[in-house]
C-alpha positions, 0 to 999 in steps of 0.5 A: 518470452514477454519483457519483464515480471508477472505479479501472482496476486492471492485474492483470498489472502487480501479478503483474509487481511480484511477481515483481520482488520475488520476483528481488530478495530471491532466490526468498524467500517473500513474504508479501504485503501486501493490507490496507486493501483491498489498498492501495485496489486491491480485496483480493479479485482482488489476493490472487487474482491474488498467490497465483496468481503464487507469493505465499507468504501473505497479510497482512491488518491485521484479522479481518474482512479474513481472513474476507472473503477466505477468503468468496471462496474464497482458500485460502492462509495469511492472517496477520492483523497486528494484531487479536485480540480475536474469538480463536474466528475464527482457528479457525472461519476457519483465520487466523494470528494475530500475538501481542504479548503473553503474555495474548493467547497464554493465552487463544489456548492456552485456546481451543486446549485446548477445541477440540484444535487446536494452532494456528500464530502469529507473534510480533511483536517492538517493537524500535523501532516504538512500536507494537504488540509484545512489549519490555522485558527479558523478551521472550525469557522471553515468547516461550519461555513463548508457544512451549511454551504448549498448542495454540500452535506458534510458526509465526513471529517478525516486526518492523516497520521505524519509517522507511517509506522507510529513507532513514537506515539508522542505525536501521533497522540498530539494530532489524535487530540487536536482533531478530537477537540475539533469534532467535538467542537463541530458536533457541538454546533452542528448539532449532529455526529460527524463521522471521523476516521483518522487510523492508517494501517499502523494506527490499527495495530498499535493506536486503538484510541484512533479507530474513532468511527471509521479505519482507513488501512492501506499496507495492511489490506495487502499483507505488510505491516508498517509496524515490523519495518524500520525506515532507518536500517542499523547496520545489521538487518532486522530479523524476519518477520515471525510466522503462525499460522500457515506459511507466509503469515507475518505476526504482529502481537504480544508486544506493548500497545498493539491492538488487544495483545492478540497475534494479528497475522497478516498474508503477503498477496503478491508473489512476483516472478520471471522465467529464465531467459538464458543461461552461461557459463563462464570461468573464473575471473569472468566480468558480468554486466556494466561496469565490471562489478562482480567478476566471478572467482570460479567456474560459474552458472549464470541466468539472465532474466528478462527484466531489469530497472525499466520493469520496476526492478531497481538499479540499487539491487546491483549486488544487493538481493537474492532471488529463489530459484528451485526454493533456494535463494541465488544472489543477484550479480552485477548492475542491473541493466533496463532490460536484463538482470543476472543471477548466480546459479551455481550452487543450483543444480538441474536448472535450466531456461525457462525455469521460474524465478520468484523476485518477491514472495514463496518458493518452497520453503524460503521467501522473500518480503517487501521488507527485506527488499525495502531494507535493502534499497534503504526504502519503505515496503510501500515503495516496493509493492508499488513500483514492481507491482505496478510494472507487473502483468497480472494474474490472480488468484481467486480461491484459496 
């Protein structure tokens, strides 16, 4: 038996999210996100099946994430968000770099000049990230400067939202504003329309003024809402995710703010699962695992399953989660270990090894989200797409 999970990866549910999103913001271009592995889905097949279904471009975090693509043979634009220290590969690679400062847009020209190759970029604005950007009273000046530069056509101008799940829009609509007096002021003096885009996954469901011309989700795409997910668990856990429209289908909608008052039914894409590696029995008073933290209270059925921390399944799920086996949920007992992870199959009854085990998405009737694994490691579902996701081999599914 191979080490770790599969990640089951429903294309059709990825092209349905798309197009969700595409009637949301109202047939605007769509840049979509597939860095990090496309969320941990697998970059290559999603972009694939995204440009496929009417994305616009794609936006990745790093160069090599552009040049891996372009290897499998994707054609469409790539903008490459945050990296640009190989500048040479954005022309042997035909990527689109985003610009934060004046010095990186120097040697971007100087490059261009060489090769007589005028090249498109978008320019990043700070206007409340903290991150990566151009600021300060210049920006204006900056961008005027980058724009007339040699060999550099300002192709795009872009900002990134500081709260992920616009729960509070108060600064969300500061920074919508601040880059809004901006590009108005750019257009002005450049005499042409700049294309904008600023609106993540939360800012399309809950922040219409920010779709500007363009829309840049990422959590969406893969069937999560940012919107449904508190980074602050209460004491109690929230109550799942409302369903319409065929199972698995997480509603957004009839809610003050959200997009049109309409319902948005977004479809979770990734359904991850083991196998039962082997199975014990042990009586009452039986430690299981590191450390002597749960100690069965009676006669008990044990699975053990092929993967643990170092297949991106983490130590804080001790004691802590519940996986589907036969579409009944079974709780997770003892520390998870680097390799293994134990599972109470008591209650379950003809079960045996080899029998699959769904850590994340549907069996039967039951399932299990990002956001209830996110809830319960105190994360963010980004975070648990990402981290099993990407330590998961790959299989896809391409029809309905």
């Amino acid at each position: 038996m191979n080490r770790g999970a599969i990640a089951e990866i429903n294309l059709p549910a990825i092209a349905h999210n798309l197009k969700t999103v595409s009637k949301a913001v109202k047939k605007r271009p769509v840049i979509a996100v597939v860095k990090a592995d496309a969320y941990g889905h697998g970059c290559i097949e999603v972009s694939k099946r995204l440009i496929q279904e009417g994305a616009s471009s794609l936006a990745v975090a790093y160069i090599s994430e552009g040049i891996l693509l372009r290897g499998a043979g994707i054609g469409a634009p790539i903008i490459v968000l945050f990296d640009c220290e190989d500048i040479d590969n954005f022309f042997d690679f035909d990527l689109l770099p985003v610009l934060h400062d004046t010095t990186t847009a120097s040697a971007l020209s100087r490059v261009a000049k060489k090769r007589r190759y005028t090249i498109k970029v978008h320019v990043k604005i700070d206007t409340g990230m903290g991150r990566l950007g151009l600021n300060g009273k210049h920006i204006i000046e900056d961008i005027v400067r980058i724009a007339n530069m040699e060999g550099i056509e300002l192709a795009g101008l872009m900002s990134h939202f500081s709260d992920a799940d616009l729960s509070d829009r108060s600064y969300a609509a500061a920074q919508l504003k601040q880059f809004n007096m901006i590009r108005e002021a750019l257009c002005k003096k450049l005499k042409k329309r700049i294309i904008s885009h600023m609106a993540n996954s939360a800012a399309v469901l809950n922040f219409e003024d920010a779709h500007l011309d363009a829309v840049r989700p990422g959590l969406m795409l893969y069937g999560y809402s940012p919107l449904s997910y508190n980074p602050n668990p209460p004491d109690n856990p929230p109550p799942p995710p409302l369903e319409k429209g065929g199972k698995g289908g997480f509603e957004s909608g009839g809610h003050d703010g959200i997009i049109n008052s309409e319902s948005i039914i977004l479809i979770p894409a990734m359904k991850v699962k083991t196998k039962i590696l082997c199975m014990r029995n042990f009586p009452p008073y039986s430690p299981i695992s590191y450390g002597r933290t749960f100690i069965t209270k009676r006669q008990s059925k044990i699975g053990v399953l092929p993967l643990g921390y170092a297949d991106g399944y983490n130590r804080l799920f001790s004691n802590n989660a519940e996986m589907l086996v036969r579409g009944r949920r079974v709780p997770v007992v003892g520390r998870i270990c680097m390799d293994l992870t134990m599972v109470d199959l008591t209650e379950i009854g003809d079960v045996r090894e080899g029998d699959e085990v769904v850590i994340l998405g549907q069996q039967g009737n039951e399932s299990i989200t990002a956001h209830e694994l996110a809830w319960k490691t105190q994360t963010i579902p980004y975070e648990i797409l990402t981290s099993i996701g990407s330590h998961s081999k790959k299989e896809y599914i391409h029809e309905s």
